[in-house]
C-alpha positions as CSV (number, residue, x, y, z in Angstrom):
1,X,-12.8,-11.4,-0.5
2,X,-14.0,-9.4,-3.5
3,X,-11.4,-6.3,-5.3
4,X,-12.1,-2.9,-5.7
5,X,-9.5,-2.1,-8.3
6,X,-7.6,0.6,-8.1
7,X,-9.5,3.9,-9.5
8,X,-12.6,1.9,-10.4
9,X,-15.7,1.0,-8.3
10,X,-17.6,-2.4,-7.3
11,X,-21.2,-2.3,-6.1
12,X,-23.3,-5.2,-4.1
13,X,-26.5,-6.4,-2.7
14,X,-27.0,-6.4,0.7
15,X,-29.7,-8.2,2.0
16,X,-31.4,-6.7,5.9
17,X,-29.2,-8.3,8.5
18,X,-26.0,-8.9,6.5
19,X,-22.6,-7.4,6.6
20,X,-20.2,-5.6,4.6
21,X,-16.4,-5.5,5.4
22,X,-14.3,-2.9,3.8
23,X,-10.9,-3.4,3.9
24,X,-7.9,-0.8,3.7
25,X,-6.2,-3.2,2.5
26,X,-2.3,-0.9,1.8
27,X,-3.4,1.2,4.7
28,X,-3.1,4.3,2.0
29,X,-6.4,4.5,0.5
30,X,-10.0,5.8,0.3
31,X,-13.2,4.0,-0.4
32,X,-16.1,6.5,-1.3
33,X,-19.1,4.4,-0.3
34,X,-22.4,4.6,-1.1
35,X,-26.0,3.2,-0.2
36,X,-29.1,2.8,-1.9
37,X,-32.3,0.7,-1.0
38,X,-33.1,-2.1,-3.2
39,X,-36.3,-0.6,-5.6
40,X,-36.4,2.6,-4.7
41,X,-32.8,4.3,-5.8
42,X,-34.5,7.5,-5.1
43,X,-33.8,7.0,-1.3
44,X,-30.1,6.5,-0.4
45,X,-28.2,7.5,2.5
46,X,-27.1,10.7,2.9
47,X,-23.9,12.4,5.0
48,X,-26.4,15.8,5.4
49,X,-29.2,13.8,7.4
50,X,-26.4,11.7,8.8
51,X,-25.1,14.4,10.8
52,X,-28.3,16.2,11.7
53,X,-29.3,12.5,13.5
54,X,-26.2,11.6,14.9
55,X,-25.5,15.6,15.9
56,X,-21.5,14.7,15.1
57,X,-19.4,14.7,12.0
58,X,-18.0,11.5,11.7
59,X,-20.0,8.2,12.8
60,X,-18.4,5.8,15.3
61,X,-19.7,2.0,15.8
62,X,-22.8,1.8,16.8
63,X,-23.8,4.6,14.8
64,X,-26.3,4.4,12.2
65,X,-26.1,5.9,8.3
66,X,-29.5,7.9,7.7
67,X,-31.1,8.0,4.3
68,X,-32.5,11.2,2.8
69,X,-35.9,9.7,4.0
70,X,-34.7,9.8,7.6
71,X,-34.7,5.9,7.8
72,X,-31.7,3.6,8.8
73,X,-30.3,2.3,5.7
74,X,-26.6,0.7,8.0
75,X,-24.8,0.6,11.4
76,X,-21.1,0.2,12.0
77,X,-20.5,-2.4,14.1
78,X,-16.9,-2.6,13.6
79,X,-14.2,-0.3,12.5
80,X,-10.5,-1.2,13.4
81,X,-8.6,2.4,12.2
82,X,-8.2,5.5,14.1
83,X,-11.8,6.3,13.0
84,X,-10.7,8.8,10.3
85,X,-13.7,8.7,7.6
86,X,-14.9,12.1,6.1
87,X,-18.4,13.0,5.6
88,X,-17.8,17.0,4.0
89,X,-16.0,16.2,1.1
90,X,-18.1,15.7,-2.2
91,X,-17.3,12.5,-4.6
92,X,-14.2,13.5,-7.2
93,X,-15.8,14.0,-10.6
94,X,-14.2,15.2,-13.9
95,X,-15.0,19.2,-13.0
96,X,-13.3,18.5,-9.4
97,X,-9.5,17.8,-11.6
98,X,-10.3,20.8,-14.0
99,X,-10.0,22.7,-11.1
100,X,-7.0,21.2,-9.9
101,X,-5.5,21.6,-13.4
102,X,-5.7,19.2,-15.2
103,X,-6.1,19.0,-18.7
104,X,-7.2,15.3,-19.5
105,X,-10.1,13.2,-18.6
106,X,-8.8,11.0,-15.2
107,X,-10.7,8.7,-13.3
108,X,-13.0,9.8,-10.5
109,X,-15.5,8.5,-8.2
110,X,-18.8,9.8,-9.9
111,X,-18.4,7.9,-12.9
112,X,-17.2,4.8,-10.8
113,X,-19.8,4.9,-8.8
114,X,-22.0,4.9,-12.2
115,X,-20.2,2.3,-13.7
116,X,-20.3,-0.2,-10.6
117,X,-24.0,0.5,-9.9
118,X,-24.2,0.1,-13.9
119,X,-22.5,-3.5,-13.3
120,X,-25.8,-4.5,-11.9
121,X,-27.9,-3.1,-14.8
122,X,-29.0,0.1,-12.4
123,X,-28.5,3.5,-13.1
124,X,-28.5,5.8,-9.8
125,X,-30.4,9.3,-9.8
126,X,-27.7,11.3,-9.0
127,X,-24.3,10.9,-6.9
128,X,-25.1,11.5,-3.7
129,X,-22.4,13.3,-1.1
130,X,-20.6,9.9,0.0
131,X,-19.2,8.5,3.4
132,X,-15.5,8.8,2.5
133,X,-13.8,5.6,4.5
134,X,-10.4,6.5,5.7
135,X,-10.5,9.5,4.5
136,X,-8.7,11.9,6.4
137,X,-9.6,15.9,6.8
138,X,-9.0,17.3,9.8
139,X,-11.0,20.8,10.5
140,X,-10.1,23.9,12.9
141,X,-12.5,26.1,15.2
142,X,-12.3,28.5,12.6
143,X,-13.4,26.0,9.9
144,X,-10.6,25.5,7.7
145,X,-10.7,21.8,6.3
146,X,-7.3,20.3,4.7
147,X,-6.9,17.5,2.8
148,X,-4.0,15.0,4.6
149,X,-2.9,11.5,4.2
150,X,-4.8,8.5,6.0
151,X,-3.7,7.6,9.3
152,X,-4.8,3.7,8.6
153,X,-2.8,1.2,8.6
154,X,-2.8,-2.1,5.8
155,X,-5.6,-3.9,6.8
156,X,-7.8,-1.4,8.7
157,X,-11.1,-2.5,8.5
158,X,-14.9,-0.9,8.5
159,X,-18.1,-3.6,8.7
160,X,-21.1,-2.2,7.8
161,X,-24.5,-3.6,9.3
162,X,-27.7,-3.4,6.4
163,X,-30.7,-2.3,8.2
164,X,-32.8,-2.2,4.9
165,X,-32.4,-4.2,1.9
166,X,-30.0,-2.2,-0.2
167,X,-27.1,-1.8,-2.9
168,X,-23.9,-0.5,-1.3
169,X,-21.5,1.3,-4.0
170,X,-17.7,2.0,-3.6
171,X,-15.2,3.4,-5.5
172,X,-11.1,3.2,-4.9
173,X,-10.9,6.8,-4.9
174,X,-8.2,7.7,-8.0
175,X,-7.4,11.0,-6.6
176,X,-3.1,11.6,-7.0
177,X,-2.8,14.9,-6.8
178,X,-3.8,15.9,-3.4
179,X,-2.0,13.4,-0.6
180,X,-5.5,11.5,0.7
181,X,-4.8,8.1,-0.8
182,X,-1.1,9.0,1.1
183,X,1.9,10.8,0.3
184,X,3.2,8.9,-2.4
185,X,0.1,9.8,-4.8
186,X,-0.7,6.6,-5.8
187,X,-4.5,5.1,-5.3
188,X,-3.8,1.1,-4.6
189,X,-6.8,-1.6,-4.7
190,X,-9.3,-2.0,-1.6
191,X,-11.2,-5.8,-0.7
192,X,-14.3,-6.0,0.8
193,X,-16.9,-9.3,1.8
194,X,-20.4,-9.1,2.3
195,X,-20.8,-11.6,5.8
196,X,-23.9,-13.1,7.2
C-alpha cells in the first residue's frame, strides 16, 4: 500500500487491465484524482464528457470515466462508501484560497497534481476538472451546491479498472477551511495499490 501524504499528491502507471484501489483511509478525506493516457497527456478523462455519457452526476460501479476524446480511459468496479464522489467542483488552486481569504500561499491540488505527475518526469497540459473521491456536495432542485463533510467511513474504498494504458494522479486534498475533509479541518493521508 502506497501514501498519499497529507496535502500532497502521488501519481502512477497503470497498465490496460489493472487496478487502482483508493483508500479513505481516516474516513475524513478527499482524493482529487486524475487520469491521463500514457503518450498522449493531451487526452485525459474528463467529469464534462463523463456526465454527458453516463447522463448522471456521479458514477456508480460499473460506470465508466470518459476522456475528452469520448474513449474509456477506467471503470469502477468496486466502491465500498455511501457513493459520495463529486464531479462539479474544480481542483483547489492558489486563486481558489484568495477568495476564501487567505493571505499566504497554502497547498492545493493543482500544484499537487503538478508535482506528482512531475514525480514521473511529465508535465500535464493543464488541470483538468477532477473526479473528487469522497467528496461530498449535495445539490437542491433549485441548484444550490454546498460544501459538507464526507459521509465515509476509515477505510472506505474506490477500485478503479484501466481501460487504456494511462497515468492516474491524486492529490490529498489540503482544503481546511471549508468542512469537506470533515469537521475538524484537518486533511489526513490517503493509501492506495495498483492490483492486477
Amino acid at each position: 500500500m502506497e501514501t498519499i501524504p497529507a496535502r500532497r499528491g502521488k501519481a502512477t502507471y497503470l497498465k490496460q487491465g489493472q487496478s487502482i484501489r483508493i483508500v479513505n483511509t481516516h474516513g475524513s478525506q478527499v482524493v482529487d484524482t486524475w487520469a491521463f493516457t500514457a503518450g498522449m497527456l493531451t487526452e485525459f478523462m474528463s467529469m464534462e464528457h463523463t456526465r454527458a455519457t453516463l447522463t448522471k452526476m456521479i458514477p456508480r460501479v460499473g460506470d465508466g470515466l470518459y476522456t475528452n476524446r469520448r474513449r474509456k480511459i477506467l471503470t469502477m468496479t468496486e466502491d465500498t462508501s455511501r457513493g459520495d464522489h463529486d464531479t462539479l467542483i474544480a481542483a483547489c488552486d492558489s486563486e481558489r484560497y484568495i477568495l476564501l481569504g487567505v493571505k499566504e500561499y497554502h497547498d492545493n491540488c493543482t500544484d499537487n497534481l503538478f508535482a506528482a505527475m512531475q514525480g514521473l518526469g511529465l508535465t500535464p497540459p493543464e488541470c483538468p476538472s477532477p473526479l473528487n473521491l469522497f467528496m461530498n456536495i449535495p445539490w437542491t432542485p433549485t441548484g444550490t451546491l454546498s460544501f459538507d463533510p464526507p459521509t465515509t467511513k476509515p477505510g472506505d474504498y474506490v477500485t478503479l479498472r484501466a481501460e487504456l494504458d494511462c497515468i492516474v494522479a491524486m492529490s490529498a486534498c489540503p482544503q481546511d477551511i471549508l468542512p469537506i475533509n470533515g469537521e475538524a479541518g484537518k486533511p489526513t493521508e490517503a493509501h492506495y495499490e495498483v492490483v492486477g
